[in-house]
C-alpha positions in Angstrom: 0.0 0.0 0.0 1.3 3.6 -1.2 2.8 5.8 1.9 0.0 8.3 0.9 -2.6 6.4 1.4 -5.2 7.1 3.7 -6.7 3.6 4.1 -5.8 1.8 7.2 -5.7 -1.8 7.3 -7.1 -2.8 11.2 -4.3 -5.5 12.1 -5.6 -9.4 13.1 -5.1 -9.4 17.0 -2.5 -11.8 17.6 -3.7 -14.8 20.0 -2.0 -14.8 23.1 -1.5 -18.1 25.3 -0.3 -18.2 28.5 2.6 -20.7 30.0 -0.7 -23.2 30.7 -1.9 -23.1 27.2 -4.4 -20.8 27.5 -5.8 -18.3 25.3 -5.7 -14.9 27.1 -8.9 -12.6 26.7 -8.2 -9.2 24.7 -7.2 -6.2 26.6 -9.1 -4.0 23.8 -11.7 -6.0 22.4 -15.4 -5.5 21.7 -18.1 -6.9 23.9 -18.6 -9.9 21.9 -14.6 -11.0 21.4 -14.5 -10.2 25.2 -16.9 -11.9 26.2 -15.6 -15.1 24.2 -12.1 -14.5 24.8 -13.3 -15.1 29.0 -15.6 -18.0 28.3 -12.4 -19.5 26.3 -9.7 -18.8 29.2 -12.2 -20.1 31.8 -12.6 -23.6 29.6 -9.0 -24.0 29.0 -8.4 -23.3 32.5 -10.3 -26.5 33.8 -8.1 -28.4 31.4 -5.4 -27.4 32.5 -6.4 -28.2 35.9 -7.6 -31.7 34.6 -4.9 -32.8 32.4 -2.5 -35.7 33.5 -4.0 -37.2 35.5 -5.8 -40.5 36.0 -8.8 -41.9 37.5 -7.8 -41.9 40.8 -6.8 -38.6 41.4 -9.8 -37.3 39.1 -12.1 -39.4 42.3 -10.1 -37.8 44.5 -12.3 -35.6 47.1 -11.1 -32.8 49.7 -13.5 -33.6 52.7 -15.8 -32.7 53.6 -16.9 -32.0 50.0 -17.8 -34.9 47.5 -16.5 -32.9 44.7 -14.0 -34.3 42.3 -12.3 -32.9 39.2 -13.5 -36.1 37.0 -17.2 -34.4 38.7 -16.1 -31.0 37.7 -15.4 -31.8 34.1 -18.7 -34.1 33.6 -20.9 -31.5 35.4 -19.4 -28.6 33.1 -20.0 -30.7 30.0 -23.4 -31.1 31.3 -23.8 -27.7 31.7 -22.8 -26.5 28.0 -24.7 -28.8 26.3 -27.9 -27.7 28.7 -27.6 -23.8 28.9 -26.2 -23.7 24.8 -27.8 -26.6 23.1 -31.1 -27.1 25.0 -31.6 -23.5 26.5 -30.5 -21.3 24.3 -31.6 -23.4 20.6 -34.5 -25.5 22.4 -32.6 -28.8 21.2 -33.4 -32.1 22.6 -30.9 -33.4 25.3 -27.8 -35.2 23.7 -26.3 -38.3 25.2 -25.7 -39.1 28.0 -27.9 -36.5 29.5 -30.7 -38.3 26.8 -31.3 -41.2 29.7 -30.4 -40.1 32.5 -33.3 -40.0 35.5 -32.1 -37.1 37.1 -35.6 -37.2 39.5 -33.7 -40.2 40.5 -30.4 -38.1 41.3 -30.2 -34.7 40.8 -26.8 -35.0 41.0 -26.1 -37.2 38.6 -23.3 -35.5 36.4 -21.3 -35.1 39.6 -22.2 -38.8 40.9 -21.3 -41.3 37.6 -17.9 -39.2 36.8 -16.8 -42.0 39.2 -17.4 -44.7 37.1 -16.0 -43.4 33.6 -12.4 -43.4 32.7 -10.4 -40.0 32.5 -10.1 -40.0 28.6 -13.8 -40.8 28.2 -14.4 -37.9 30.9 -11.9 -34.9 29.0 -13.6 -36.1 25.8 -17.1 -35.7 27.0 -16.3 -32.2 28.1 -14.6 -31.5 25.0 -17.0 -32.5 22.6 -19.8 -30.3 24.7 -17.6 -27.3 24.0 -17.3 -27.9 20.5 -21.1 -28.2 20.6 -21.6 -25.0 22.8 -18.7 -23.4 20.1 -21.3 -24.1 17.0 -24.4 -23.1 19.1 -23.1 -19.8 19.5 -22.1 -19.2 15.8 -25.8 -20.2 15.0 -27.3 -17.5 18.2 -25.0 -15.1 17.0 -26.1 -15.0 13.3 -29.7 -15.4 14.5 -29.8 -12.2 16.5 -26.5 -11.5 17.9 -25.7 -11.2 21.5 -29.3 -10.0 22.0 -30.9 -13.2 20.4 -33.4 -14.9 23.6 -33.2 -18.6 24.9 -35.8 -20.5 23.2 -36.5 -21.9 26.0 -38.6 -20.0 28.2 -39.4 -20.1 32.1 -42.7 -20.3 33.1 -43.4 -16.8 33.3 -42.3 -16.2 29.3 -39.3 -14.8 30.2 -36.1 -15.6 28.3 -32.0 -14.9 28.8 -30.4 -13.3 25.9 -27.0 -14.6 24.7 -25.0 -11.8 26.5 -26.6 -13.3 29.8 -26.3 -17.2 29.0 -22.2 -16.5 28.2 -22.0 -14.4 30.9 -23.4 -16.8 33.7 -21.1 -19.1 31.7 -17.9 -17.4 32.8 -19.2 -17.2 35.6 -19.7 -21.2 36.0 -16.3 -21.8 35.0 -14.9 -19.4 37.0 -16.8 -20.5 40.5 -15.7 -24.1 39.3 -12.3 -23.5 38.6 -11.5 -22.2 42.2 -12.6 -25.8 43.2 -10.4 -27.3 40.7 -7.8 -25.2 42.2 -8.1 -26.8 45.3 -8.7 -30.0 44.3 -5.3 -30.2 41.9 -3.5 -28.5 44.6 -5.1 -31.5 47.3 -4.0 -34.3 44.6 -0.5 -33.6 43.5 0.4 -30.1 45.3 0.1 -28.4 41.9 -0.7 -24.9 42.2 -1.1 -22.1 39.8 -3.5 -19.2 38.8 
């Protein structure tokens, strides 16, 4: 481009990843790459705190709690595919939340992480994000950050997108300081 031109070319941000892997949130960026850019640090964070370690010390507890990180990861899996795929685009539960009797145990995504093996667990929470990833794209093309839930509560009332990632951050977030504990409890690692 000619010296004397008076277009500006707005540069690609350049993805930043911490020494964990993770993808750091922009300093600068609009509501919707912020918002993201959280959502994405919060999910890489419980990785992080997951990763390398087997079924034992993913059953591991730090009484008096019952919470586990295997718990953690099924639990947030659960909760992406719910709020994204059946909250937010009023899709039919996937598997395995398809069969499970949850009158029978509310608890369930927290309970059964017992009895699956840790691959079958960081897969299971993987695939929901990739899930959660696409049902976002679809939100965001239908409506942008202000598109409601279809899924209403009983009043007719309805989150919007911007609330739904929101309250998502903020699941990972309230999570991930129990994975910090818990990782710390199993191995003594430590780290933000």
């Amino acid at each position: 481009m000619p010296e004397d031109d008076d277009r500006r070319t707005t540069p690609t941000p350049t993805l930043v990843v911490d020494e964990q892997g993770r993808p750091e949130p922009p300093l600068t960026g609009d509501e919707l790459s912020t918002l993201l850019g959280f959502l994405e640090f919060h999910r890489a964070t419980l990785a992080w705190k997951c990763s390398g370690l087997d079924a034992a010390a993913l059953r591991a507890t730090l009484p008096p709690s019952t919470m586990t990180l295997g718990g953690l990861l099924k639990h947030l899996a659960y909760v992406e595919d719910s709020w994204f795929g059946e909250v937010l685009l009023g899709q039919e539960p996937v598997a395995p939340w398809d069969t499970v009797d949850w009158s029978a145990d509310r608890d369930w995504d927290w309970h059964s992480a017992a009895d699956d093996e840790p691959d079958a667990l960081r897969r299971l929470c993987e695939d929901a994000v990739v899930r959660a990833r696409r049902s976002v794209e679809q939100a965001l093309a239908d409506g942008g950050l202000d598109r409601l839930a279809d899924r209403r509560k009983a009043d007719g009332s309805a989150p919007n997108l911007r609330w739904i990632l929101v309250h998502m951050v903020e699941e990972y977030a309230r999570h991930n300081g129990h994975a910090d504990l818990l990782r710390e409890a199993v191995d003594g690692a430590t780290g933000e």
